[in-house]
N, CA and C of each residue as an Amber inpcrd file, in Angstrom:
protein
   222
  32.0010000 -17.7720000 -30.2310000  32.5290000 -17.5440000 -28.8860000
  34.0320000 -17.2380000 -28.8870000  35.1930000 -18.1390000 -29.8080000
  35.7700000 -17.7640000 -29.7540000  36.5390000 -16.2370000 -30.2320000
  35.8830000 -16.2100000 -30.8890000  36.2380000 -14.4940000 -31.9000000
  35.4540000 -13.5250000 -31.0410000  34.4640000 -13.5620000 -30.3880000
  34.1670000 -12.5020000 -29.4990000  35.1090000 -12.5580000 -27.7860000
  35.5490000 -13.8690000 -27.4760000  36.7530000 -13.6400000 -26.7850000
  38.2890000 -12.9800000 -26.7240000  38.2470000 -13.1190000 -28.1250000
  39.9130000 -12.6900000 -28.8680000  39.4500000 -11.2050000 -28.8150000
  38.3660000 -10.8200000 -29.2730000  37.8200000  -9.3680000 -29.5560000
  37.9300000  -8.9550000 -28.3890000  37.5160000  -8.8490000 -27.3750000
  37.4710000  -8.5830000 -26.0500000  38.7640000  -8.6620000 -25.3570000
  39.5750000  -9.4110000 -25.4520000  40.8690000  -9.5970000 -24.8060000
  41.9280000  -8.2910000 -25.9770000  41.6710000  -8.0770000 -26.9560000
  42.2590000  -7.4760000 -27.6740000  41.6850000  -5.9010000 -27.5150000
  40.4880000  -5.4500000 -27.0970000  39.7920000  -4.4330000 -26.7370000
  40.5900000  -4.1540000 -25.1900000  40.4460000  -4.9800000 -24.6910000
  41.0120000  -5.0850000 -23.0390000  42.8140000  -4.3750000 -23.1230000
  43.0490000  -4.8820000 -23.9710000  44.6350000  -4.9580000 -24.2330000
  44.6560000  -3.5650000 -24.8080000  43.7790000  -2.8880000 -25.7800000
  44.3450000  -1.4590000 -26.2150000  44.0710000  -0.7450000 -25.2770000
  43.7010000  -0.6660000 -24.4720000  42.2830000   0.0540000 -23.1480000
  43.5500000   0.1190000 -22.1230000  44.2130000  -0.9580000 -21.8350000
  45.5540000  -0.9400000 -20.8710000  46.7300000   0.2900000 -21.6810000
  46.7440000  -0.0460000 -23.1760000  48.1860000   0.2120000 -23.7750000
  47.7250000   2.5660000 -23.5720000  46.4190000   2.4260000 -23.6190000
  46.0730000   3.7320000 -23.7750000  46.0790000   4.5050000 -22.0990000
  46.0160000   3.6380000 -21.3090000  46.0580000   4.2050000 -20.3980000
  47.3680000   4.4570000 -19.7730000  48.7070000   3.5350000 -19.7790000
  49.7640000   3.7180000 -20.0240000  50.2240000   4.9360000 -20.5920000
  49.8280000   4.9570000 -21.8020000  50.2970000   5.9820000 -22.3650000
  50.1410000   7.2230000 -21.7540000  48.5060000   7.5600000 -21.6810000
  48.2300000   8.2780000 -20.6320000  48.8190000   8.8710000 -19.4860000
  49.1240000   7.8130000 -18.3430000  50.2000000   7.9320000 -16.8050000
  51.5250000   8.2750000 -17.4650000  52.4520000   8.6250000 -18.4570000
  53.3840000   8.4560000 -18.8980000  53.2650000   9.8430000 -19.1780000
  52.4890000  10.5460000 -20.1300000  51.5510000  11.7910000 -20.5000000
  51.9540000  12.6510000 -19.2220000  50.8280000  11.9560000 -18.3650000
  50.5140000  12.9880000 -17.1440000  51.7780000  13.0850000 -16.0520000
  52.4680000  12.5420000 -16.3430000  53.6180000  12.1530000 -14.8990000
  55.3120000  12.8240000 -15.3290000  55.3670000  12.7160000 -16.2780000
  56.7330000  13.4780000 -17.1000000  56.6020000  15.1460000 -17.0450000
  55.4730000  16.2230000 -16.8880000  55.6020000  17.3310000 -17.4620000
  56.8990000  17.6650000 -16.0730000  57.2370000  18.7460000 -16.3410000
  58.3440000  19.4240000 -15.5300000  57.8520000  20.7810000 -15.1940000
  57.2470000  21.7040000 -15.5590000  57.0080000  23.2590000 -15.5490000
  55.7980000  23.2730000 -15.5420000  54.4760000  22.8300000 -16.4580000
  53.3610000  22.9380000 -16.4720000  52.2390000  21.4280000 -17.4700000
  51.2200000  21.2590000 -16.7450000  50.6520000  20.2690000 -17.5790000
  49.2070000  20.9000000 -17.7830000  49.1730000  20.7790000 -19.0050000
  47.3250000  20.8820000 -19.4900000  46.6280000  20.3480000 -19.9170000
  45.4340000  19.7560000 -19.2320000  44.7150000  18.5270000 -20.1640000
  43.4850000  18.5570000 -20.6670000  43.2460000  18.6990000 -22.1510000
  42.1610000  19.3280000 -22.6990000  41.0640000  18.2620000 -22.7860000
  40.0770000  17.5830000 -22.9080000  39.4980000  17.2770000 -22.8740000
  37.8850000  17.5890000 -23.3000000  37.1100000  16.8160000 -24.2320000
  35.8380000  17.4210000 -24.2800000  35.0640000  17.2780000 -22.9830000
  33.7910000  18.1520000 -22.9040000  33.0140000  18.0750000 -22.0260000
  31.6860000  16.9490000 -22.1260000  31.9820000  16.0330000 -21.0980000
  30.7690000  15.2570000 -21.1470000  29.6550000  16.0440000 -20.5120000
  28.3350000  15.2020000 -20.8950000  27.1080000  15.4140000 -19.8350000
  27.4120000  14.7650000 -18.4760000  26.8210000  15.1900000 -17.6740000
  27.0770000  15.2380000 -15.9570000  26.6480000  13.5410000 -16.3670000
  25.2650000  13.2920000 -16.6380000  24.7240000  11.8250000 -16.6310000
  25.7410000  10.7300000 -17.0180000  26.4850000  11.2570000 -17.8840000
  27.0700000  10.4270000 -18.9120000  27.4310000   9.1550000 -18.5010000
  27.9290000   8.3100000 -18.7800000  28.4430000   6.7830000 -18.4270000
  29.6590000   6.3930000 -19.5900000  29.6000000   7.2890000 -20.1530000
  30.9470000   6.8650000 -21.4710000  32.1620000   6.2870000 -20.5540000
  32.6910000   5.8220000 -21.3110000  34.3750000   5.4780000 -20.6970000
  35.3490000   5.8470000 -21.4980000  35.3030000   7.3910000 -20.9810000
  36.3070000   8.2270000 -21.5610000  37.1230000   8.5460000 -20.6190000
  38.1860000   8.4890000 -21.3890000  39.2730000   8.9820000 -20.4620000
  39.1610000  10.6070000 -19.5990000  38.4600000  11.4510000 -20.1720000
  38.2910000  12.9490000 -19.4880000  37.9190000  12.4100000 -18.4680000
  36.4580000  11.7530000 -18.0420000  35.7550000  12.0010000 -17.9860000
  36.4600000  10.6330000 -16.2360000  36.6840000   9.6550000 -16.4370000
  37.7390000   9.2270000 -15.8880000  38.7120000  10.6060000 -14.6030000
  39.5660000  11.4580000 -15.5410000  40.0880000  12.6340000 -14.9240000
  39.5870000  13.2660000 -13.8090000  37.6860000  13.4740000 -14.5860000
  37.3530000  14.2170000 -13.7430000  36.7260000  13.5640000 -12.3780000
  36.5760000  12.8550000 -12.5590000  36.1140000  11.9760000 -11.6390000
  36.9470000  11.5630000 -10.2420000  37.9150000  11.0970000 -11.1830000
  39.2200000  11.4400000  -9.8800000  39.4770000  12.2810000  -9.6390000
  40.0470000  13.8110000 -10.1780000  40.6640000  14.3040000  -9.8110000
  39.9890000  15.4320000  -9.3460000  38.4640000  15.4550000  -9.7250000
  37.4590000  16.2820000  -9.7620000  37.9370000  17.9250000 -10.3050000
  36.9740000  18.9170000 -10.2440000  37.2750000  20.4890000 -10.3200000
  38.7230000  21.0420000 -10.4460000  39.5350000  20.4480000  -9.1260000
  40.5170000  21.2320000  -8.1970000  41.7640000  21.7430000  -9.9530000
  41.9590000  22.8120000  -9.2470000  43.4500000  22.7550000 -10.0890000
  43.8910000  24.3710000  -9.6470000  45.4320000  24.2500000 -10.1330000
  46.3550000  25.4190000  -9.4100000  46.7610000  26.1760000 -10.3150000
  47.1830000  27.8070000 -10.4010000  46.9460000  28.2410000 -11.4880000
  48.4750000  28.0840000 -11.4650000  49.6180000  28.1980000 -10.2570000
  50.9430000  28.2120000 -10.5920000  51.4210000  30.0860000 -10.8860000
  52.7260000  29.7280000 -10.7000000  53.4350000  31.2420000 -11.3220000
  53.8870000  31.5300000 -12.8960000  52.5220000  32.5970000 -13.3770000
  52.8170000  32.6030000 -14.6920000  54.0740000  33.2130000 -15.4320000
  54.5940000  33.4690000 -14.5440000  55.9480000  33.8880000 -14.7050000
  57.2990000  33.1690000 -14.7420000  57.5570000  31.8300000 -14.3760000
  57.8970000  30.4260000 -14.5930000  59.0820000  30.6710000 -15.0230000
  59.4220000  31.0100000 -15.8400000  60.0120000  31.1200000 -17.4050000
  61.1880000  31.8250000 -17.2110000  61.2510000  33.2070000 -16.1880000
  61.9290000  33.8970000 -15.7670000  63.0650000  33.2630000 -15.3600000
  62.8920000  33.1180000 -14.1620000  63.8750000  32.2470000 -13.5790000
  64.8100000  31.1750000 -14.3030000  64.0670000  30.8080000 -15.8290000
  65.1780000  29.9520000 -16.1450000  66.0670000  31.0740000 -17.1290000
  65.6720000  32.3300000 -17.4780000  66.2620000  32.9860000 -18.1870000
  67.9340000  34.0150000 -17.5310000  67.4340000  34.0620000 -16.0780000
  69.0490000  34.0950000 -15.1350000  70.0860000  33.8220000 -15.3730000
């Protein structure tokens, strides 16, 4: 009992440190962000982080001005 508690609290604990990392990832870009991800099955139940993404954030996304770049070259 006790070693499958420590296991679990220590599973719990990388699961936080990765998602951190993550919001840190997604929240800093300045010009453009891309997030690659494999494709789950629709059914799936994994607890993956994509899959997480898509869920929240669903489909949506903006293509932006591919031209960006310009403007800093002025």
């Amino acid at each position: 009992p006790v070693l499958k508690a420590q296991t679990e609290r220590l599973n719990a604990e990388s699961k936080t440190n990765e998602l951190c990392s993550a919001y840190v990832a997604l929240t800093r870009a300045k010009r453009a962000l891309y997030v690659v991800s494999d494709e789950l099955k629709e059914k799936s139940s994994a607890g993956h982080f994509g899959r997480h993404l898509q869920l929240s954030l669903g489909d949506e996304w903006a293509q932006g001005d591919p031209q960006w770049f310009v403007a800093e070259l002025d």
